[in-house]
C-alpha positions in Angstrom: -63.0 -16.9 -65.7 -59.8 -18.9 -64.7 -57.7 -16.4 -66.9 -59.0 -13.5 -65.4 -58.4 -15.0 -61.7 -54.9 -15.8 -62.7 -54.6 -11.9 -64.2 -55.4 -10.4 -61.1 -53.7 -12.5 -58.9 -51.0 -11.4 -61.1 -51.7 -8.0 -60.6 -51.7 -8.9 -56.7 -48.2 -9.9 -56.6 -46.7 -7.5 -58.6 -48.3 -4.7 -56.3 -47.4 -6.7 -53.3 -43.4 -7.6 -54.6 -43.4 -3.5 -55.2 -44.4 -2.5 -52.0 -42.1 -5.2 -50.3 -39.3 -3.4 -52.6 -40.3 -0.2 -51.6 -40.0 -0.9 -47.5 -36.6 -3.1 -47.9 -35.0 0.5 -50.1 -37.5 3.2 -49.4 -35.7 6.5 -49.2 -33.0 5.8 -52.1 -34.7 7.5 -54.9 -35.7 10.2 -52.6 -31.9 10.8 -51.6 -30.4 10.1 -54.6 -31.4 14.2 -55.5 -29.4 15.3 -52.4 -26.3 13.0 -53.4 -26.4 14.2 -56.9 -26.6 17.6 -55.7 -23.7 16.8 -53.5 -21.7 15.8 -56.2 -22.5 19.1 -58.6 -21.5 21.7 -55.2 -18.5 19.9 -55.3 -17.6 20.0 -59.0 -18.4 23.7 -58.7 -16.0 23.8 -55.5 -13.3 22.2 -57.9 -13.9 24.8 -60.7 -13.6 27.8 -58.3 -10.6 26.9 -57.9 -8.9 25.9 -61.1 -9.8 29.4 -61.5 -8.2 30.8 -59.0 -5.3 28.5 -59.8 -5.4 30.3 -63.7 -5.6 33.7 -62.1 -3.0 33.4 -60.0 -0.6 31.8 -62.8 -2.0 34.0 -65.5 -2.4 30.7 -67.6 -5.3 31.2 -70.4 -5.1 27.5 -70.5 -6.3 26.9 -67.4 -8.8 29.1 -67.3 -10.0 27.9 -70.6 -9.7 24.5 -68.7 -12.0 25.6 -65.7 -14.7 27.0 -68.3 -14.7 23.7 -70.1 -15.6 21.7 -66.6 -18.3 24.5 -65.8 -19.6 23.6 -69.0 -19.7 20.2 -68.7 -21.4 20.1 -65.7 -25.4 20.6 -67.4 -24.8 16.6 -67.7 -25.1 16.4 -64.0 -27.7 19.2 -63.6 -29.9 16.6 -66.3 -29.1 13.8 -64.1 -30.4 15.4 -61.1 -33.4 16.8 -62.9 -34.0 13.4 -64.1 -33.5 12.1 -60.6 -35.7 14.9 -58.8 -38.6 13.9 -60.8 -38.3 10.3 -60.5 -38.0 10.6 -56.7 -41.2 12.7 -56.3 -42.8 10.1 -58.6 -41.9 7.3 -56.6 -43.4 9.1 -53.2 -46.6 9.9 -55.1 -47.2 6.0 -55.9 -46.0 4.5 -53.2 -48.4 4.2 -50.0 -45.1 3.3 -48.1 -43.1 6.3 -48.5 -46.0 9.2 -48.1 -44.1 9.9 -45.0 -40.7 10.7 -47.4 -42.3 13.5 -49.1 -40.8 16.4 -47.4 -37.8 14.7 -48.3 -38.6 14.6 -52.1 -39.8 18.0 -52.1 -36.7 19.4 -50.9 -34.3 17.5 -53.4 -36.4 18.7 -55.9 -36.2 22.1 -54.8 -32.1 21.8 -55.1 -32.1 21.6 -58.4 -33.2 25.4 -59.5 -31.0 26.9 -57.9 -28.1 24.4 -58.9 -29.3 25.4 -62.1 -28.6 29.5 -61.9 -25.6 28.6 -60.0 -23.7 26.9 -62.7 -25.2 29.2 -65.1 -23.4 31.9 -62.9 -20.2 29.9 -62.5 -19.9 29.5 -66.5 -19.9 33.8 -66.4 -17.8 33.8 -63.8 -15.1 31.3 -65.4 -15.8 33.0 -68.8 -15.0 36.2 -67.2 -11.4 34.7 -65.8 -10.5 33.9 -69.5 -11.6 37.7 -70.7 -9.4 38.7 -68.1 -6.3 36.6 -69.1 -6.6 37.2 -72.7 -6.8 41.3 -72.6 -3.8 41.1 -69.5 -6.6 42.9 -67.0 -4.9 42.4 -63.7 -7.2 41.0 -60.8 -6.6 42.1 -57.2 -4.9 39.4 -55.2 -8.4 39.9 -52.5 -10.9 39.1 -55.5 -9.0 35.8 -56.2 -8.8 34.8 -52.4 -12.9 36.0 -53.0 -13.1 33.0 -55.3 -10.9 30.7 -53.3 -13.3 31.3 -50.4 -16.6 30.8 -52.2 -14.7 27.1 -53.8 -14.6 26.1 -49.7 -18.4 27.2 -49.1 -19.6 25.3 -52.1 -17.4 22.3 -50.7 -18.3 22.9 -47.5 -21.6 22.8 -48.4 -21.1 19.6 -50.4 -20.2 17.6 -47.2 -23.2 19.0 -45.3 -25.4 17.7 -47.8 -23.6 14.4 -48.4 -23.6 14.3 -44.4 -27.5 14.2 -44.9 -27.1 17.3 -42.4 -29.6 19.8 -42.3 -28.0 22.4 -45.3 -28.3 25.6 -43.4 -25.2 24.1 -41.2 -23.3 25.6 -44.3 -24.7 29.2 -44.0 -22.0 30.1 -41.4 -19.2 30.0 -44.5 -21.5 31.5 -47.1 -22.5 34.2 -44.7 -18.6 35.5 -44.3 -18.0 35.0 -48.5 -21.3 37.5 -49.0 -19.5 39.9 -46.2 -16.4 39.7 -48.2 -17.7 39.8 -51.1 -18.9 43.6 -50.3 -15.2 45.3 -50.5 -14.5 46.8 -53.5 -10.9 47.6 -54.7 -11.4 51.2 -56.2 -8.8 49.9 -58.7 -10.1 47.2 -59.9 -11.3 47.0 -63.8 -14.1 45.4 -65.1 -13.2 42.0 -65.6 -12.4 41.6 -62.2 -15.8 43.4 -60.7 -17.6 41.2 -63.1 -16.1 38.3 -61.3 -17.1 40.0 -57.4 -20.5 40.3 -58.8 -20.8 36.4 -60.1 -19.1 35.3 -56.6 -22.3 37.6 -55.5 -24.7 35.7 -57.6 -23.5 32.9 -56.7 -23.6 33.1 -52.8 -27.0 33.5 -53.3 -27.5 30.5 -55.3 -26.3 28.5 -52.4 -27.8 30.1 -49.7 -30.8 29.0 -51.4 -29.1 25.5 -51.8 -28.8 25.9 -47.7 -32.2 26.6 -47.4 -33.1 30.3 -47.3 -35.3 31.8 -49.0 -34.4 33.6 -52.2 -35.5 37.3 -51.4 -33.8 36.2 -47.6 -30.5 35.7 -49.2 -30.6 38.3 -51.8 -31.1 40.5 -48.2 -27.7 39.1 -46.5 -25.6 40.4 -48.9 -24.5 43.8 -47.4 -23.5 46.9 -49.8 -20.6 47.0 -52.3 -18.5 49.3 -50.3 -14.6 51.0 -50.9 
């Protein structure tokens, strides 16, 4: 009878030393989603604009460069997965942090459209290399396209690493999409491949920001001459 005193008073304590752990660093799994995310926007801001850097140099090897690093970044997107799941884990356990679960909820729901948006930059950066290799020229306004949507994904990096609400970064994504709508009549197909990704993937993070999917797929006007 002893032993089994001593077992649950062992069971006591742990639970007790968990939730004492819990209220001394409750929120850090739940934000470790958002900083994660933070840190992906920001590799994508960087690779938008080695791009732009190849395009404007014609350099293959830069481009080729800038398709590597889009590449490389699924490690992150599995770290955040990894880290999405863990926070919402943590709120479901934990009596303490109930109150945290709009907060888990949300980081988790970063990390699909993270997901396409990547997906979308790897086209897109693939797409810069096409263009290099078979000397299709790009119009000067669908490079400073790219070079605009590299400072709304960075922009939108500092909201959320500002722990801001992310639709403060909608004002930026909101002019890329209305730039994003001018067509050069003379551009080829590699380069209206890349206006469409840079469409793709102003959506992706206007969902980042917080709008609903079918809402952003809305605010992007007409393709127009």
């Amino acid at each position: 009878q002893s032993a089994s005193v001593s077992r649950w008073l062992d069971a006591v304590v742990g639970g007790v030393v968990a939730l004492l752990v819990g209220a001394i660093a409750p929120t850090s799994p739940v934000r470790r989603p958002r900083v994660l995310a933070a840190r992906t926007a920001r590799e994508i801001a960087t690779t938008l604009r080695e791009v732009v850097d190849a395009l404007h140099r014609r350099d293959r090897a830069l481009a080729t460069a800038a398709l590597d690093g889009a590449r490389a970044l699924e490690d992150q997107l599995a770290e955040l997965r990894v880290a999405a799941s863990e926070g919402a884990a943590v709120v479901r356990q934990s009596p303490l942090l109930r109150g945290h679960a709009p907060a888990a909820r949300a980081g988790s729901a970063l990390v699909v459209p993270l997901d396409r948006c990547v997906r979308n930059l790897r086209v897109l950066a693939r797409r810069a290399v096409v263009a290099l290799v078979r000397g299709e020229a790009v119009p000067e306004q669908y490079i400073a396209l790219v070079a605009a949507l590299a400072d709304a994904a960075g922009d939108l990096a500092r909201v959320l690493d500002e722990h801001a609400t992310p639709s403060a970064a909608r004002a930026v994504l909101d002019r890329v999409a209305e730039l994003s709508a001018h067509v050069d009549p003379d551009a080829g197909l590699s380069a209206e491949m890349l206006r469409g990704q840079v469409r793709s993937m102003v959506v992706d993070l206007l969902v980042i920001a917080g709008m609903d999917e079918d809402d952003a797929l809305l605010s992007l006007p007409e393709s127009s001459a």
